[in-house]
MIROVEX-715870 format. One record per residue: residue number from 0; residue in one letter; x, y, z of N, C-alpha, C, O in turn. Coordinates in pm, whole numbers. Atoms other than C-alpha are relative to their C-alpha. Last residue first. Layout:
BEGIN
(NUM A (X Y Z) (X Y Z) (X Y Z) (X Y Z))
...
end
This chain:
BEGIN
(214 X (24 -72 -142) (957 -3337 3151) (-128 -105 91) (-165 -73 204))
(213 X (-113 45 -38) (919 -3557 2804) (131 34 140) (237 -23 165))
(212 X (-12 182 -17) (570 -3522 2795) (155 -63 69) (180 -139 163))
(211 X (78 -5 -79) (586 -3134 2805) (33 -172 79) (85 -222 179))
(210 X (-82 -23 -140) (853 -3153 2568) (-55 7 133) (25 7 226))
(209 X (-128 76 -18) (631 -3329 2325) (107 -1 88) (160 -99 141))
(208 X (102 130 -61) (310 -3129 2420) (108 -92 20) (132 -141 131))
(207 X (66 -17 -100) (520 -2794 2306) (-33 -143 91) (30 -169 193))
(206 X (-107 9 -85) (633 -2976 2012) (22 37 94) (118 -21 144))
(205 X (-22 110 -43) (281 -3044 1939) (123 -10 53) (142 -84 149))
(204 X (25 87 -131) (194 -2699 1999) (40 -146 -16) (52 -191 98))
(203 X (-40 -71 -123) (471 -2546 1780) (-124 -97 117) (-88 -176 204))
(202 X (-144 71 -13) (356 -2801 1457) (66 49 154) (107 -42 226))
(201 X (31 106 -60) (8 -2633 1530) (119 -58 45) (150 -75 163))
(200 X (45 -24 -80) (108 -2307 1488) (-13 -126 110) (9 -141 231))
(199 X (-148 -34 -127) (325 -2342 1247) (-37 -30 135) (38 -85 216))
(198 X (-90 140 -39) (42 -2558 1056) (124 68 77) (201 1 146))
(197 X (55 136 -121) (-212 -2281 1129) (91 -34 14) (152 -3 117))
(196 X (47 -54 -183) (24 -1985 999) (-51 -137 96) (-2 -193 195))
(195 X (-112 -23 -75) (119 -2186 686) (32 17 161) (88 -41 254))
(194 X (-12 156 -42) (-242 -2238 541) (117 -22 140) (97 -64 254))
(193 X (135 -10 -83) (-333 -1826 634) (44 -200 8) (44 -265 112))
(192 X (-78 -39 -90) (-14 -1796 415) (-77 -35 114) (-5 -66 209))
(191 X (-147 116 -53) (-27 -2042 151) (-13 80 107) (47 15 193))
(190 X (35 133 -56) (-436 -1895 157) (112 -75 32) (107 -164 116))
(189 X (56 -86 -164) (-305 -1520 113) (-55 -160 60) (-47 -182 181))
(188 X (-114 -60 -68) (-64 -1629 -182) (-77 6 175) (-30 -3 289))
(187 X (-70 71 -24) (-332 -1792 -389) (95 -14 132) (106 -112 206))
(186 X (99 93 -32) (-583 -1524 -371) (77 -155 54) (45 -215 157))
(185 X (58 -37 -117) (-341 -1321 -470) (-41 -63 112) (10 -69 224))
(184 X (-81 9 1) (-262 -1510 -774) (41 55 149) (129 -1 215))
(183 X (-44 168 21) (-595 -1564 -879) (111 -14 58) (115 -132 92))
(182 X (90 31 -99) (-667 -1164 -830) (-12 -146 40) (-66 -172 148))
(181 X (-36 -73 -147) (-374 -1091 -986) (-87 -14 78) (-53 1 196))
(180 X (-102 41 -21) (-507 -1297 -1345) (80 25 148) (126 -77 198))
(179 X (89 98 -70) (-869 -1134 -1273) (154 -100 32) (173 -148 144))
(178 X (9 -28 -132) (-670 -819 -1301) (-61 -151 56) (-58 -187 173))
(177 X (-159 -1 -51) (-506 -920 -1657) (-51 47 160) (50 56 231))
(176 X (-72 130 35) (-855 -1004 -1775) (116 8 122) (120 -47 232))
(175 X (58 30 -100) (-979 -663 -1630) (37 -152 -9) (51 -211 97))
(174 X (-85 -85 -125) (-705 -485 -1886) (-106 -77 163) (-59 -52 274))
(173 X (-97 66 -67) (-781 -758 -2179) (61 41 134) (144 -21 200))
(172 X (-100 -61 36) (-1145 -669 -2246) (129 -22 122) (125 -32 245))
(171 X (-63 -180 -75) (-1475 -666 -2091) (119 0 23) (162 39 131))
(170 X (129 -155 -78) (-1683 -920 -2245) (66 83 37) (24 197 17))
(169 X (104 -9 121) (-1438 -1129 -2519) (-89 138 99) (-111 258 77))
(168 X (-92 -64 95) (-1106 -1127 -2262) (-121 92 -79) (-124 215 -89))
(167 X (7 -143 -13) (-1351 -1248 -2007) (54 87 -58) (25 203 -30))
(166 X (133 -99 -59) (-1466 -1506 -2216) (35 125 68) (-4 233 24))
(165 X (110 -63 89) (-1142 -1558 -2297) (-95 39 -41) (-111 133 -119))
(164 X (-108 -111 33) (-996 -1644 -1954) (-62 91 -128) (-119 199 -115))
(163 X (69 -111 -127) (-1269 -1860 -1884) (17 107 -33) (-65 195 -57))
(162 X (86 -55 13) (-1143 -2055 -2209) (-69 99 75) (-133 190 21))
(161 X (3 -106 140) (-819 -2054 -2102) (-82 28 -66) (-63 133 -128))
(160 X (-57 -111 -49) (-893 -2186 -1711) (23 85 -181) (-23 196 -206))
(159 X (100 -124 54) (-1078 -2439 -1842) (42 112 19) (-19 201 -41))
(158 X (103 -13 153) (-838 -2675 -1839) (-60 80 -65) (-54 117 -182))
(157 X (-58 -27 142) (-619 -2575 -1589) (-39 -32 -127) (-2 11 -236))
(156 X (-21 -158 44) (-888 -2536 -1369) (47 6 -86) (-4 58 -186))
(155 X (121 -1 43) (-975 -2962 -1430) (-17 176 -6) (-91 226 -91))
(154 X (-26 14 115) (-611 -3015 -1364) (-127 40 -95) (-118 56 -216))
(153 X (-69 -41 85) (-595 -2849 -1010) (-8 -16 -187) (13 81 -259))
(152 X (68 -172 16) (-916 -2968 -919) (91 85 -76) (57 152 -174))
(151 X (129 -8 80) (-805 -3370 -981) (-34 169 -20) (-47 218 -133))
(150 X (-6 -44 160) (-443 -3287 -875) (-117 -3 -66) (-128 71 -165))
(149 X (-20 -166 30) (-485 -3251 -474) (-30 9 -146) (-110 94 -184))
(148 X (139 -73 -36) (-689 -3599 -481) (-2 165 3) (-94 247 -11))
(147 X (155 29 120) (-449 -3786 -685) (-83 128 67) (-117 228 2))
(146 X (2 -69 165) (-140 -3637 -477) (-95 -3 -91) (-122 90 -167))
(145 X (28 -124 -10) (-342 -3781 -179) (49 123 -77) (-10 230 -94))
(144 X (97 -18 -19) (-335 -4111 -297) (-69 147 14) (-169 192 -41))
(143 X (28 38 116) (17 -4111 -385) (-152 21 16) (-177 119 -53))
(142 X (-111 -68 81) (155 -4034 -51) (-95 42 -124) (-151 152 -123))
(141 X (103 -56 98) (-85 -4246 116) (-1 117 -67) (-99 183 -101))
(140 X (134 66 -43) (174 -4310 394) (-63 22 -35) (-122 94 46))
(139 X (-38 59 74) (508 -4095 292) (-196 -61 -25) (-282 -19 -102))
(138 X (-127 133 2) (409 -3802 523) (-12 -85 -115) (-91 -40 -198))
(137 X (48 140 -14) (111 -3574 537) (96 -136 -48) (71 -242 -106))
(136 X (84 19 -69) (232 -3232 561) (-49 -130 40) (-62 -157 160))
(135 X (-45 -50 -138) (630 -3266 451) (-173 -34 63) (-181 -136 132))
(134 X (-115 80 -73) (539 -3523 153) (14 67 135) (-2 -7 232))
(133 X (64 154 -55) (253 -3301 51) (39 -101 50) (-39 -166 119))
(132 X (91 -2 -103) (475 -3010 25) (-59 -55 71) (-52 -55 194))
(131 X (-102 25 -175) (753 -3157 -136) (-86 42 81) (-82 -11 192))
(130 X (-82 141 -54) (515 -3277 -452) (28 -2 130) (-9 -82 217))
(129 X (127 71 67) (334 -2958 -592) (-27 -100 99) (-125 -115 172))
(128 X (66 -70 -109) (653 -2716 -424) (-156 -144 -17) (-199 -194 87))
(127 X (7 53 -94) (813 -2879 -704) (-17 8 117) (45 -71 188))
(126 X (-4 139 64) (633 -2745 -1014) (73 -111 159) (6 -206 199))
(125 X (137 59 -47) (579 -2433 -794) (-31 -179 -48) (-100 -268 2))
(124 X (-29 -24 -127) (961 -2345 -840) (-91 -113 87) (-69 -203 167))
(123 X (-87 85 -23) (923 -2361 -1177) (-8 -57 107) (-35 -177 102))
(122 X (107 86 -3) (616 -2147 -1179) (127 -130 -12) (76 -242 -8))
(121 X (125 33 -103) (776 -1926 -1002) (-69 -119 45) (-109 -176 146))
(120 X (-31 77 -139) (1057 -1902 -1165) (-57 -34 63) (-22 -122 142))
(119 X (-59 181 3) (859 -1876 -1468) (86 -52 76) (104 -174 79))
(118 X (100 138 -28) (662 -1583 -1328) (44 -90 -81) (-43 -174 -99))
(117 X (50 31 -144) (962 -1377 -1220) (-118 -104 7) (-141 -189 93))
(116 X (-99 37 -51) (1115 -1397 -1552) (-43 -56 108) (-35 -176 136))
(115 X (-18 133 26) (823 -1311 -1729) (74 -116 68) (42 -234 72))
(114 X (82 75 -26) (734 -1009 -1524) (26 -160 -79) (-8 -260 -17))
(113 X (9 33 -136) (1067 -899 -1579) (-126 -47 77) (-109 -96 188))
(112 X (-131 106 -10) (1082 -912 -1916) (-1 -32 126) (4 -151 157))
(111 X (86 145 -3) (720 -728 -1893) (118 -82 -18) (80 -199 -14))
(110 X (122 12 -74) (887 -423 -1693) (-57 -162 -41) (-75 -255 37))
(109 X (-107 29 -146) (1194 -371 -1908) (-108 -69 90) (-89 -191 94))
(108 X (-47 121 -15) (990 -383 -2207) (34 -59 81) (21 -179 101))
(107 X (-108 -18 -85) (768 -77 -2052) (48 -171 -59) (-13 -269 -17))
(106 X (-53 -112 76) (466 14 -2319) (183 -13 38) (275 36 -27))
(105 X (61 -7 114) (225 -159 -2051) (91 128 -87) (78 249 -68))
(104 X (-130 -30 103) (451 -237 -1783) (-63 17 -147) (-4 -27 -245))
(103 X (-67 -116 -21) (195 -191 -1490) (64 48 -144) (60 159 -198))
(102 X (76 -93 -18) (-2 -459 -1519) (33 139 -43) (-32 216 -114))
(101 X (88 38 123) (235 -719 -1623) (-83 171 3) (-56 266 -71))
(100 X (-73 -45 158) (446 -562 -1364) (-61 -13 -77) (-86 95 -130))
(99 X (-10 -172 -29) (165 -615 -1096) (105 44 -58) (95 167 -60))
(98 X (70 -78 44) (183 -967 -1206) (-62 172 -30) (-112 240 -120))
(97 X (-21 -7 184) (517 -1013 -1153) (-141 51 -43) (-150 158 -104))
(96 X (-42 -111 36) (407 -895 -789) (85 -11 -161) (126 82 -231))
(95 X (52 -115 -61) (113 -1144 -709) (120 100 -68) (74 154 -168))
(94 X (70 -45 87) (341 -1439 -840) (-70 99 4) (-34 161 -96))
(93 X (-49 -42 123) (645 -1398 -612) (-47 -1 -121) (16 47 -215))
(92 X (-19 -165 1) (459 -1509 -339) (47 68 -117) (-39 130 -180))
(91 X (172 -33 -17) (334 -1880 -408) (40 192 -7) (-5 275 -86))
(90 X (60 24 121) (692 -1965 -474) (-89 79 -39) (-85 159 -132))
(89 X (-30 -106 71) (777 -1818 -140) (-6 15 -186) (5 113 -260))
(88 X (52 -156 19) (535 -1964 19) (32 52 -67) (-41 124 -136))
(87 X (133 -11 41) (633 -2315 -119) (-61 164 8) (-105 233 -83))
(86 X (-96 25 117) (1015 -2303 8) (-173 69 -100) (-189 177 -157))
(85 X (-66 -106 -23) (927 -2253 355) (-57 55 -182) (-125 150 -221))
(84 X (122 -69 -5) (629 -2541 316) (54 170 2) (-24 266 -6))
(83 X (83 -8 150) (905 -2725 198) (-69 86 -1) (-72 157 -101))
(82 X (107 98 6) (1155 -2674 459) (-93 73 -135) (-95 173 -206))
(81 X (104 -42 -94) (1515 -2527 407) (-135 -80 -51) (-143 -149 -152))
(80 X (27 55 -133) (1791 -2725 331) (-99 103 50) (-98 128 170))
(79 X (8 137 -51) (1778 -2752 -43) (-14 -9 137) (-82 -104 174))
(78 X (86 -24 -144) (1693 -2338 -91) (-29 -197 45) (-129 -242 100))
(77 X (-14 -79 -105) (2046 -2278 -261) (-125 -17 133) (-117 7 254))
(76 X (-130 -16 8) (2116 -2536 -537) (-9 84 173) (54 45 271))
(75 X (-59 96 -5) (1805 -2702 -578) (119 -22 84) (160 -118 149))
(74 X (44 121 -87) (1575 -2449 -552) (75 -58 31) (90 -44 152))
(73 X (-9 -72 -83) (1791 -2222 -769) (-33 -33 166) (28 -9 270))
(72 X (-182 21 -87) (1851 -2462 -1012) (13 73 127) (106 42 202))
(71 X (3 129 -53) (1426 -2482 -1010) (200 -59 25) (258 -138 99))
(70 X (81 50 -139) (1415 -2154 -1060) (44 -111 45) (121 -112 141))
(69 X (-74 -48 -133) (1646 -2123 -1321) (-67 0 130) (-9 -26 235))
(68 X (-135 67 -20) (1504 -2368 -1553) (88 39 133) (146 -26 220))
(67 X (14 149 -52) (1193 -2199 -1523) (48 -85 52) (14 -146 154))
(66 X (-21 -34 -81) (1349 -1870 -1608) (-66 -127 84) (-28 -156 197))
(65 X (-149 -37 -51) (1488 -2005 -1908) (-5 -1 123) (82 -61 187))
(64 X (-40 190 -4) (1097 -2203 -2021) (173 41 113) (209 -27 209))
(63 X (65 38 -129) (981 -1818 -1949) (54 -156 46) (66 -210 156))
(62 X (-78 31 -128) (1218 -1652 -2164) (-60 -88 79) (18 -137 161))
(61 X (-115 91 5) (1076 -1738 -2492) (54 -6 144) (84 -111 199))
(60 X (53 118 -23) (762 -1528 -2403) (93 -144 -11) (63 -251 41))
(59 X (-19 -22 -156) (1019 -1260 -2433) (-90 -117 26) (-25 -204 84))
(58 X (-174 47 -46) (1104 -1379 -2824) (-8 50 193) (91 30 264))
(57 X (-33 145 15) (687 -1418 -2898) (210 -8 37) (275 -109 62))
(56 X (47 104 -93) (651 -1106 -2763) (7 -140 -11) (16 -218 84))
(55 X (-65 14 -116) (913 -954 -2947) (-89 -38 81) (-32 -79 182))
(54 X (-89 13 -17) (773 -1041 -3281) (78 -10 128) (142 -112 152))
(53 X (-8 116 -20) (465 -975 -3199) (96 -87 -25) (80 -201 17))
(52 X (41 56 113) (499 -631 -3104) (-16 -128 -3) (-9 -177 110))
(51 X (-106 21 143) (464 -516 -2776) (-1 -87 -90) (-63 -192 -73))
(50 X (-47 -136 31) (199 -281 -2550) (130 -89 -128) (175 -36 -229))
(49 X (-106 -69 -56) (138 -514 -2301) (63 115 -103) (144 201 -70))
(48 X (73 -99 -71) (-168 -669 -2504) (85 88 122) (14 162 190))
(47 X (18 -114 86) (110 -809 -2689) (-70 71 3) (-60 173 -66))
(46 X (-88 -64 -30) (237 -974 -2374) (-22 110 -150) (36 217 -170))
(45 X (10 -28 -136) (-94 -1154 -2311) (133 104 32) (143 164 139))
(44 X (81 -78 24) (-137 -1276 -2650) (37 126 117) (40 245 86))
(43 X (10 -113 106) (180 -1413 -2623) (-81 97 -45) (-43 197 -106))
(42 X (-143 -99 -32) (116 -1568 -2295) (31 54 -84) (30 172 -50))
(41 X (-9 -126 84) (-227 -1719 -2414) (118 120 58) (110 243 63))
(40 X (47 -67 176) (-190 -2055 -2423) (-25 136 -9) (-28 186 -122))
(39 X (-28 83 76) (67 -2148 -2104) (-56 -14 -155) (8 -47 -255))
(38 X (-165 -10 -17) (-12 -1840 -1895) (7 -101 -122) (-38 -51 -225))
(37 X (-12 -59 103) (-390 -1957 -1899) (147 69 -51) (157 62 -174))
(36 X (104 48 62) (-337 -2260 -1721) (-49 104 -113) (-71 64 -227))
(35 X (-127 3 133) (-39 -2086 -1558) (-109 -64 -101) (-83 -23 -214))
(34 X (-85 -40 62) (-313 -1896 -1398) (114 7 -68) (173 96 -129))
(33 X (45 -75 87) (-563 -2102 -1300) (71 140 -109) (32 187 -216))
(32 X (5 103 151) (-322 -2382 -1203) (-82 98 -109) (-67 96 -231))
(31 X (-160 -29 29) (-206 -2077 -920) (-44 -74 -165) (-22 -25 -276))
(30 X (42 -140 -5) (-600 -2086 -776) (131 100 -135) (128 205 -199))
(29 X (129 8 167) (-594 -2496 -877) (-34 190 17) (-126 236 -50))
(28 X (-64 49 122) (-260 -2497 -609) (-136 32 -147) (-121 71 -262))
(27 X (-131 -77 8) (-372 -2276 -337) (39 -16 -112) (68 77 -187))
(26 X (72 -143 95) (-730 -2463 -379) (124 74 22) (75 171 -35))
(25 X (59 -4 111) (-556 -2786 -357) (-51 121 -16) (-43 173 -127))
(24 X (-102 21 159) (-335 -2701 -102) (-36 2 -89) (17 80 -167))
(23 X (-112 -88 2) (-610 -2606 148) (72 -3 -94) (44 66 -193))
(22 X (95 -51 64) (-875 -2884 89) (115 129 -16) (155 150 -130))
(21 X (7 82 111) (-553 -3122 206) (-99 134 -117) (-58 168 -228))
(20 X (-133 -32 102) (-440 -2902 462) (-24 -66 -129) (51 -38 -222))
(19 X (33 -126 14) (-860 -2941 600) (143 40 -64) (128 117 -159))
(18 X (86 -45 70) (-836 -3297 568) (-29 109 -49) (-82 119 -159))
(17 X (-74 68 140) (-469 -3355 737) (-141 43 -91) (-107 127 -175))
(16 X (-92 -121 60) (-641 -3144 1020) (72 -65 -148) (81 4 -249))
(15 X (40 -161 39) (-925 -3314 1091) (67 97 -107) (40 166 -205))
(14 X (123 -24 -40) (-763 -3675 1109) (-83 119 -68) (-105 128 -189))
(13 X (115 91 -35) (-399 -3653 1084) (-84 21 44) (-80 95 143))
(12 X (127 -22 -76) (-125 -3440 997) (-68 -122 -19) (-35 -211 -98))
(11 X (106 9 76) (242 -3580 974) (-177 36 29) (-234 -18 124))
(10 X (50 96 32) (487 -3497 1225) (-125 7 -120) (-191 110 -135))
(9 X (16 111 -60) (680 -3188 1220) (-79 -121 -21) (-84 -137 -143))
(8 X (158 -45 -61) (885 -3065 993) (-37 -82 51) (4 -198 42))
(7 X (24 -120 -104) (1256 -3110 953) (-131 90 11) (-146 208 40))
(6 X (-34 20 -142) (1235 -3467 876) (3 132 95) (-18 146 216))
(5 X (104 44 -59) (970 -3365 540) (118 -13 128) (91 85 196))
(4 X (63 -129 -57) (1269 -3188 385) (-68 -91 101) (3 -129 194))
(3 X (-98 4 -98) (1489 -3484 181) (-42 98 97) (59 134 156))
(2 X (35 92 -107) (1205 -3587 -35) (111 0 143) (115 -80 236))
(1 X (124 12 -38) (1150 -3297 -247) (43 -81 104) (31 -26 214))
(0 X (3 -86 -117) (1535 -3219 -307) (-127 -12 80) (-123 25 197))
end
């Protein structure tokens, strides 16, 4: 579904602007890597500091691979003809308010099932959001090159991102942890959108300039 989008956006950036969507994505993406980055080793911890046993955190932490799955049928199935960068926000969005379940659902199963849910669609979702994005902004034409250069920061958060995490776990405990998690996620969300805005913006004046031309 990644590569069938890019025609209904507009042309590829270049120059300035391809540089500055470039610094853009990557910190959208290594803001998001910081939090499946810890997501991925300490999600059990992370749901038994929610208040439940370990038993059932380790069987709701099960869901996340499910809701993964479903994301990405969901993608597939229903948001194939809309654009990437559509597709991407809303990825990007729907982490911010699982978290604020996490938060919230302390004691509440209902609550962290549903934060799980919502953040492995997410992160499903985000798995190809990674790809179709960079294809729609900067076209086929150093494709590959510029995937390298988004993924270096990304992979180098998700590294450290679980030790970080535990340090702050260790100094001041799992309830400011779980905020720094929403504050990563946030953080994420407000840059797809602030990214978004320009490139509409822009994409509108060139087609502007285009009909201009063509008058």
């Amino acid at each position: 579904p990644a590569v069938a989008r890019p025609a209904s956006d507009g042309p590829p950036l270049e120059g300035r602007a391809r540089s500055v969507a470039i610094v853009l994505f990557a910190l959208i993406m290594s803001l998001n890597g910081f939090v499946f980055g810890v997501i991925s080793v300490q999600l059990v911890s992370l749901l038994e500091a929610a208040g439940l046993a370990t038993a059932v955190a380790v069987w709701v932490a099960s869901l996340k691979g499910v809701a993964q799955f479903g994301g990405r049928v969901v993608e597939i199935t229903l948001a194939r003809n809309l654009r990437a960068i559509t597709v991407g926000r809303s990825a990007v969005a729907i982490l911010p308010p699982s978290l604020l379940l996490l938060l919230a659902g302390t004691g509440s199963l209902g609550l962290v099932v549903a934060f799980t849910l919502l953040m492995g669609a997410s992160q499903g979702v985000i798995t190809i959001v990674r790809g179709a994005v960079p294809l729609a902004l900067f076209g086929a034409t150093g494709y590959g090159a510029v995937l390298g250069v988004i993924a270096t920061p990304i992979l180098v958060v998700n590294a450290a991102s679980p030790t970080v995490f535990a340090w702050i776990v260790d100094r001041w405990g799992w309830g400011l942890a779980r905020v720094s998690l929403l504050v990563g996620s946030s953080a994420a969300w407000l840059a797809m959108e602030l990214m978004s805005l320009w490139y509409e913006r822009r994409r509108a004046a060139v087609a502007a300039e285009a009909e201009r031309q063509g008058t």
